[in-house]
N, CA, C and O atoms as CSV, one atom per row, in Angstrom:
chain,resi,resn,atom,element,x,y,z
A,1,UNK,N,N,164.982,66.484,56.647
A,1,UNK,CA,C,164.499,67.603,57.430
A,1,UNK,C,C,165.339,67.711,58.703
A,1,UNK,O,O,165.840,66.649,59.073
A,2,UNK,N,N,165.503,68.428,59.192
A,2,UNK,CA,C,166.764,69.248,60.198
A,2,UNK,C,C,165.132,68.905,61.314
A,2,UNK,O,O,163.939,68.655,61.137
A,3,UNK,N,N,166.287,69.144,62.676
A,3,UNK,CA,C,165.416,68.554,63.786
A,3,UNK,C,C,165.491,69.942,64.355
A,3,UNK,O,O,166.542,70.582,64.410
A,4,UNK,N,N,164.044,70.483,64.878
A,4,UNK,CA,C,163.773,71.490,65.997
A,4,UNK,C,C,164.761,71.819,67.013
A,4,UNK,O,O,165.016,70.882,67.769
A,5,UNK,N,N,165.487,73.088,67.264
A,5,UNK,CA,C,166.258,73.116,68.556
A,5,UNK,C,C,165.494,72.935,70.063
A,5,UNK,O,O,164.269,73.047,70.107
A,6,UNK,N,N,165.977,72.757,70.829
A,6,UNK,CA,C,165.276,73.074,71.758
A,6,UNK,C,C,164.913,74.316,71.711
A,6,UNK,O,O,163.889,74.475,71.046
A,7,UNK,N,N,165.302,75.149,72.106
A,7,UNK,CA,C,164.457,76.732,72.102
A,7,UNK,C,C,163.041,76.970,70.775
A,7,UNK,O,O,161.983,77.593,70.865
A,8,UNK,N,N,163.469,76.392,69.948
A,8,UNK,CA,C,162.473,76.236,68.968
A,8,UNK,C,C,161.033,75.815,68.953
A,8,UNK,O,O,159.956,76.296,68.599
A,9,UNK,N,N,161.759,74.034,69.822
A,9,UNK,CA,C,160.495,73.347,70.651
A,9,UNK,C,C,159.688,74.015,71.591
A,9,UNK,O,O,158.473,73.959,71.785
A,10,UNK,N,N,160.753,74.782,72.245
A,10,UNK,CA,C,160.532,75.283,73.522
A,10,UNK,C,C,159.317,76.833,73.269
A,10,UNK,O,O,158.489,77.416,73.969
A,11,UNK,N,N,159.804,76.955,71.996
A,11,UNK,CA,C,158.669,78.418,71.736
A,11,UNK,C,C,157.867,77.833,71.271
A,11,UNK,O,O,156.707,77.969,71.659
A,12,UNK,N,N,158.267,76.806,70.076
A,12,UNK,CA,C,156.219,76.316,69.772
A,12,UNK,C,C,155.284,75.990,70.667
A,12,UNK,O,O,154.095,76.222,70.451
A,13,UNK,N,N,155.845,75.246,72.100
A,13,UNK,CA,C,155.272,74.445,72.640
A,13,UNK,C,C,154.462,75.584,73.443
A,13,UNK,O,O,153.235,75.483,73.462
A,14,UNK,N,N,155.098,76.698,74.127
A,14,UNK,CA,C,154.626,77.721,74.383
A,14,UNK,C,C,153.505,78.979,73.852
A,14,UNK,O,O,152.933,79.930,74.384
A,15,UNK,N,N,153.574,78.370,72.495
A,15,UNK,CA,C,152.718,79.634,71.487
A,15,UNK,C,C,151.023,78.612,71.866
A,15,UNK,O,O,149.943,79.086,72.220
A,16,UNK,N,N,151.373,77.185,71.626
A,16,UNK,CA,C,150.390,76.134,71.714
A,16,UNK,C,C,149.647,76.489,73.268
A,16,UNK,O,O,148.608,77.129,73.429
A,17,UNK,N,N,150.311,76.015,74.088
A,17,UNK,CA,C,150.299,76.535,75.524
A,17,UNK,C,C,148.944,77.452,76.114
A,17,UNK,O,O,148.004,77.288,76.893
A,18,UNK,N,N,149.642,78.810,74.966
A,18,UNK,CA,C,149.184,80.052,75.495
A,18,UNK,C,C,147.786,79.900,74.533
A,18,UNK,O,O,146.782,80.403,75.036
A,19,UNK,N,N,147.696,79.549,73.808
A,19,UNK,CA,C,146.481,79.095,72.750
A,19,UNK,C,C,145.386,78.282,73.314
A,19,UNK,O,O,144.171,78.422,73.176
A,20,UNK,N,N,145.971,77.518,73.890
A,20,UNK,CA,C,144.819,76.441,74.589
A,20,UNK,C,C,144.396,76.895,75.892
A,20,UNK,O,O,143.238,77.229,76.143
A,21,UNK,N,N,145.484,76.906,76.833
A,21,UNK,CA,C,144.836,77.195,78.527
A,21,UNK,C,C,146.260,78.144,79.166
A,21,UNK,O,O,147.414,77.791,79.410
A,22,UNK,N,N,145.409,79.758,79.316
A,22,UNK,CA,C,146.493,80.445,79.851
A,22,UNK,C,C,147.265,80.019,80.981
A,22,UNK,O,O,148.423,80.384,81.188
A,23,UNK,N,N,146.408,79.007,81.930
A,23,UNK,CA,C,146.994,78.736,83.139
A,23,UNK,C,C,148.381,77.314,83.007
A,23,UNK,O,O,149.224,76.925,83.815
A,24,UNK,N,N,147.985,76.827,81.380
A,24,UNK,CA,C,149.633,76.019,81.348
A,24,UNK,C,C,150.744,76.593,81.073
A,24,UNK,O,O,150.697,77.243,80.029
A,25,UNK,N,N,151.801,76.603,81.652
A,25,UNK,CA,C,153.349,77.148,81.058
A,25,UNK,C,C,154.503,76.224,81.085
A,25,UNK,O,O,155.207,75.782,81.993
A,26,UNK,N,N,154.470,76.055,79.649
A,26,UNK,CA,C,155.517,75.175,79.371
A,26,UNK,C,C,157.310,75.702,80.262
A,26,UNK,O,O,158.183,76.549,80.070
A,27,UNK,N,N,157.090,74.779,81.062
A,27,UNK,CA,C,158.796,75.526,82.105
A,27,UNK,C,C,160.067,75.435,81.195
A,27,UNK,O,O,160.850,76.378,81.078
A,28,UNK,N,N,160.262,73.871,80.370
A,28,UNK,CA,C,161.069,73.526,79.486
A,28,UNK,C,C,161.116,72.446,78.735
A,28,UNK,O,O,160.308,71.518,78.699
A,29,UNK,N,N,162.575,72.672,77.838
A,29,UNK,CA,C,162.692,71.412,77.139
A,29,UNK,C,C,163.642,70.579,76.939
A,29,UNK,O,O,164.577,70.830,76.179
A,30,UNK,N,N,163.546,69.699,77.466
A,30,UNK,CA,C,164.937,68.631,77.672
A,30,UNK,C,C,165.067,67.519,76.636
A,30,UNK,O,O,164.211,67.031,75.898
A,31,UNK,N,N,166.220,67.279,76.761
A,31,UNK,CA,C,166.882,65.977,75.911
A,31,UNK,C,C,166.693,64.939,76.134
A,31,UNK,O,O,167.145,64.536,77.206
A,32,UNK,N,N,165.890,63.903,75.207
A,32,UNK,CA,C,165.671,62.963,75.728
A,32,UNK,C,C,166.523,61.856,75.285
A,32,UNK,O,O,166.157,61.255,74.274
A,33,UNK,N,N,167.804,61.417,75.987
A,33,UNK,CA,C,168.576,60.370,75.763
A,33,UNK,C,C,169.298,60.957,74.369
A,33,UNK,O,O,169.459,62.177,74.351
A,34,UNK,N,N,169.636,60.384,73.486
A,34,UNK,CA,C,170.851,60.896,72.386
A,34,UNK,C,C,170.028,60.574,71.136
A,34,UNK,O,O,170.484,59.722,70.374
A,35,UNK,N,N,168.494,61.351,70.753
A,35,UNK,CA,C,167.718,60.837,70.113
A,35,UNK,C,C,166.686,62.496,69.588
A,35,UNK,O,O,166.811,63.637,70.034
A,36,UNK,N,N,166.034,62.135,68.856
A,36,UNK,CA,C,165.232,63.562,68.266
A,36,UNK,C,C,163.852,63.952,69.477
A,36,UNK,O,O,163.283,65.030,69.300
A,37,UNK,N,N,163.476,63.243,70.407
A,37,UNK,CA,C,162.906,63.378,71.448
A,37,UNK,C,C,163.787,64.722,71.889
A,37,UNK,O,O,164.881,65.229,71.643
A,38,UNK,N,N,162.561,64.980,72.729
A,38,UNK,CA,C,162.229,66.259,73.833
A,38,UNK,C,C,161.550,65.878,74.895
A,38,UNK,O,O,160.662,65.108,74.530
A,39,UNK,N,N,161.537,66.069,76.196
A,39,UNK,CA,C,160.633,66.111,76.805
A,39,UNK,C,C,160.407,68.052,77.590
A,39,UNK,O,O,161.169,68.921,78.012
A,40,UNK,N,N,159.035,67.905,77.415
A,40,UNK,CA,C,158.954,69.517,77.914
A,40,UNK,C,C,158.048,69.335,78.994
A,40,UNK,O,O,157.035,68.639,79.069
A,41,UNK,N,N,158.657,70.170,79.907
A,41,UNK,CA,C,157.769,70.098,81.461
A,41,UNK,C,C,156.569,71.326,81.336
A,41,UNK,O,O,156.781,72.446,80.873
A,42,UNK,N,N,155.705,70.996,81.686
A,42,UNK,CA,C,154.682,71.943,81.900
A,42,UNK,C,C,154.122,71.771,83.345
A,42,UNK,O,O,154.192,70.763,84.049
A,43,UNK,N,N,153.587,72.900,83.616
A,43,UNK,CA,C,153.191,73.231,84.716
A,43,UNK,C,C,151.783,74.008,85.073
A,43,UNK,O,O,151.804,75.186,85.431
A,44,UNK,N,N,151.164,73.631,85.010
A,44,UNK,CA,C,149.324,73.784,85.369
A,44,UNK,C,C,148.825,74.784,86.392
A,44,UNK,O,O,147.869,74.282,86.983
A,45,UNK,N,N,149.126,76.124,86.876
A,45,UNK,CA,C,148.845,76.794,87.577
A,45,UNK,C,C,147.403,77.136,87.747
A,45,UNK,O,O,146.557,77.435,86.904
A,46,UNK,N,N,147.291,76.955,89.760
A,46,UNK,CA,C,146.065,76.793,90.070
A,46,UNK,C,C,144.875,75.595,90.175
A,46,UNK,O,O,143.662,75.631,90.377
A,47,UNK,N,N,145.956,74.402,89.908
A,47,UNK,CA,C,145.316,72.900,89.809
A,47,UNK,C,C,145.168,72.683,90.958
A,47,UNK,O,O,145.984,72.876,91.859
A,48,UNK,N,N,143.957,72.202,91.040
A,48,UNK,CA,C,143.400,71.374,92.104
A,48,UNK,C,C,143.807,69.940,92.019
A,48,UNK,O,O,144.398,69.667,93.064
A,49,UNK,N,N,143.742,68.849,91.180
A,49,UNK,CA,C,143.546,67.681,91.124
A,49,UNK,C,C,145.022,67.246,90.354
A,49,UNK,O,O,145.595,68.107,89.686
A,50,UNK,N,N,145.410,66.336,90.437
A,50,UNK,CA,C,147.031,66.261,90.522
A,50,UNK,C,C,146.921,65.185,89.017
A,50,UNK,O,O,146.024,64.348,88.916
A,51,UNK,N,N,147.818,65.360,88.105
A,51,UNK,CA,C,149.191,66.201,88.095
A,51,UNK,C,C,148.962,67.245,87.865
A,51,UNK,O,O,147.966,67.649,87.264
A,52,UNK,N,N,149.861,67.893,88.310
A,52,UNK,CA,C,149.607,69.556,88.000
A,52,UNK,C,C,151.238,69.847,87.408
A,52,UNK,O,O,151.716,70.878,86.934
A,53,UNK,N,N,151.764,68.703,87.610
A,53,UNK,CA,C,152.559,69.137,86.319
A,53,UNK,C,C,153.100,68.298,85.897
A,53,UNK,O,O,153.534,67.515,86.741
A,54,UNK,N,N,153.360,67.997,84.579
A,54,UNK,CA,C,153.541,67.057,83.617
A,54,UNK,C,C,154.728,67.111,82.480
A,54,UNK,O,O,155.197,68.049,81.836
A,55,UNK,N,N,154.979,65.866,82.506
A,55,UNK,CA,C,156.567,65.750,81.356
A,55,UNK,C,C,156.339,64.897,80.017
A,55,UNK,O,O,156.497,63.698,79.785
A,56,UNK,N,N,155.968,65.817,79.338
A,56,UNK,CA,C,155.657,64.906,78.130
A,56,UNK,C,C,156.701,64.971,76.884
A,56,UNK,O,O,157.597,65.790,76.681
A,57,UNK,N,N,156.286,63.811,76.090
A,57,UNK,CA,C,157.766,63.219,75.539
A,57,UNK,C,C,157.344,63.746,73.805
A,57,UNK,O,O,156.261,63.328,73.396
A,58,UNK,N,N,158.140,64.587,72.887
A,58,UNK,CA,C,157.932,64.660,71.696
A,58,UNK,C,C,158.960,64.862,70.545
A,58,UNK,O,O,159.952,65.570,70.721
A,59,UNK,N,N,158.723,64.259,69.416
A,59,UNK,CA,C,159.696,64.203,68.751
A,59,UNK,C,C,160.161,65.360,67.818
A,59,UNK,O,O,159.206,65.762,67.154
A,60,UNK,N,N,161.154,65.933,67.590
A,60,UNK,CA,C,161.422,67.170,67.047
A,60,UNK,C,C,162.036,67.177,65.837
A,60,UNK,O,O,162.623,68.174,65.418
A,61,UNK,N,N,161.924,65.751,64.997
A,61,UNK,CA,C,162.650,65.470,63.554
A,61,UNK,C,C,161.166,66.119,62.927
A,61,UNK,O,O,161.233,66.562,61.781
A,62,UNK,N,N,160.104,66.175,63.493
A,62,UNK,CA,C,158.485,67.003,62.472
A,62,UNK,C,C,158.693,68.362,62.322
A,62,UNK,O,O,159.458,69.001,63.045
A,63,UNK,N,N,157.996,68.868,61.348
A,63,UNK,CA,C,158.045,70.114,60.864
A,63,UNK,C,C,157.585,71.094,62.348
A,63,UNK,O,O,157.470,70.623,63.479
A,64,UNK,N,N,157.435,72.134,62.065
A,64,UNK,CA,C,157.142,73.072,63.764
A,64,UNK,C,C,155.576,73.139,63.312
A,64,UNK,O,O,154.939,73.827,64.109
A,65,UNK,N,N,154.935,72.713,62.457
A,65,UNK,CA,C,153.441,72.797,62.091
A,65,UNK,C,C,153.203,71.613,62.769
A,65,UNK,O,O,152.343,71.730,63.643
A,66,UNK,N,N,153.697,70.492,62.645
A,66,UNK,CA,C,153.390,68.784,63.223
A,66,UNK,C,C,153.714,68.748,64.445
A,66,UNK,O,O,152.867,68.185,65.139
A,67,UNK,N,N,154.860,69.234,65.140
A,67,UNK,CA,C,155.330,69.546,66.191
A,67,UNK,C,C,154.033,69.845,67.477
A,67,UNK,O,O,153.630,69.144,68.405
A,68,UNK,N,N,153.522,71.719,66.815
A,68,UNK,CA,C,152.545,71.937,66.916
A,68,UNK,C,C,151.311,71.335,67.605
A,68,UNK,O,O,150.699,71.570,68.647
A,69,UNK,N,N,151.210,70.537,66.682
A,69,UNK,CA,C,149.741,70.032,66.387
A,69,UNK,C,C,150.067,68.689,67.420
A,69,UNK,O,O,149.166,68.462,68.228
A,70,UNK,N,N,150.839,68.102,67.454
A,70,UNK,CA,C,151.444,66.961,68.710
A,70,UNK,C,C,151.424,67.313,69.870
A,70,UNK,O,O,151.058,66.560,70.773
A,71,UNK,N,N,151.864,68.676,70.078
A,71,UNK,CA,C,151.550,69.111,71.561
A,71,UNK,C,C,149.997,69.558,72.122
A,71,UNK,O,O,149.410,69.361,73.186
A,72,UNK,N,N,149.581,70.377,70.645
A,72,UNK,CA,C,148.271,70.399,70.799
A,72,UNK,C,C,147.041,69.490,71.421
A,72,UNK,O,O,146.118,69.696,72.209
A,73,UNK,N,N,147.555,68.299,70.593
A,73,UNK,CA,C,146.814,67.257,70.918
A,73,UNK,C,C,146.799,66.262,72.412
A,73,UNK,O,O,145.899,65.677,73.015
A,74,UNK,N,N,148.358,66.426,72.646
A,74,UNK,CA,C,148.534,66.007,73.773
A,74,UNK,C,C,147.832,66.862,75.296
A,74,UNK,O,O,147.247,66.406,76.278
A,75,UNK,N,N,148.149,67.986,74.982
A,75,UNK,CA,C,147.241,68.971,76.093
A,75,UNK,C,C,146.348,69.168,76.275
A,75,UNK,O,O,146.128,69.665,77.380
A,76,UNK,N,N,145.284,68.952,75.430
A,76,UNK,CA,C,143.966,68.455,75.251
A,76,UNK,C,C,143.635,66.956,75.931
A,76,UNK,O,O,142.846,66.589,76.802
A,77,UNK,N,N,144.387,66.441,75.303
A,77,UNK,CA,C,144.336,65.185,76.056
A,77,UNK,C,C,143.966,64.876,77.799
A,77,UNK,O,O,143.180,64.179,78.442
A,78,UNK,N,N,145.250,66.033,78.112
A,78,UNK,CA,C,145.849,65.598,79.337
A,78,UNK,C,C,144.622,66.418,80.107
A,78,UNK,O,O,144.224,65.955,81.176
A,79,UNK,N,N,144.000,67.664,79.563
A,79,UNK,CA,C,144.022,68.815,80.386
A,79,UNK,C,C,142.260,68.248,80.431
A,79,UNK,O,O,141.627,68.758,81.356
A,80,UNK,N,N,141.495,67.309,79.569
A,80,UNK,CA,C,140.247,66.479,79.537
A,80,UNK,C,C,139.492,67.826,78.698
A,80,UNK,O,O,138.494,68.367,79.173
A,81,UNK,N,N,140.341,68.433,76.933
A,81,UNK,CA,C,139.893,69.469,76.514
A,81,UNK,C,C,138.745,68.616,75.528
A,81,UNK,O,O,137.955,69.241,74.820
């Protein structure tokens, strides 16, 4: 399986994003070291209680359905969904 581009990452992570909490926006998606990692910055508009913005780390060798569902889970996580 072929690995997610960034822009790829960068739109799923955003479709997820806009799905869960309008006030997160994924800013971007970076390279993590010389490896199928991403890290994508998000940014929490209107947070009171800190972090309000966050760099989380994901791997982009998964399908954009698993991908998905990884960020999903993580933002939930983070956001106490």
């Amino acid at each position: 399986m072929s690995l997610l581009s960034f822009s790829e990452a960068l739109e799923a992570a955003r479709e997820v994003a806009a799905a869960e909490n309008p006030s997160v926006e994924v800013i971007a998606a970076t390279p993590q070291g010389h490896s199928s990692a991403t890290e994508l910055i998000i940014n929490i508009s209107g947070c009171h209680v800190e972090p309000c913005r966050l760099v989380l780390t994901f791997d982009r060798s998964a399908s954009r359905e698993v991908f998905m569902e990884a960020v999903t889970q993580s933002l939930r996580t983070h956001l106490g969904a």
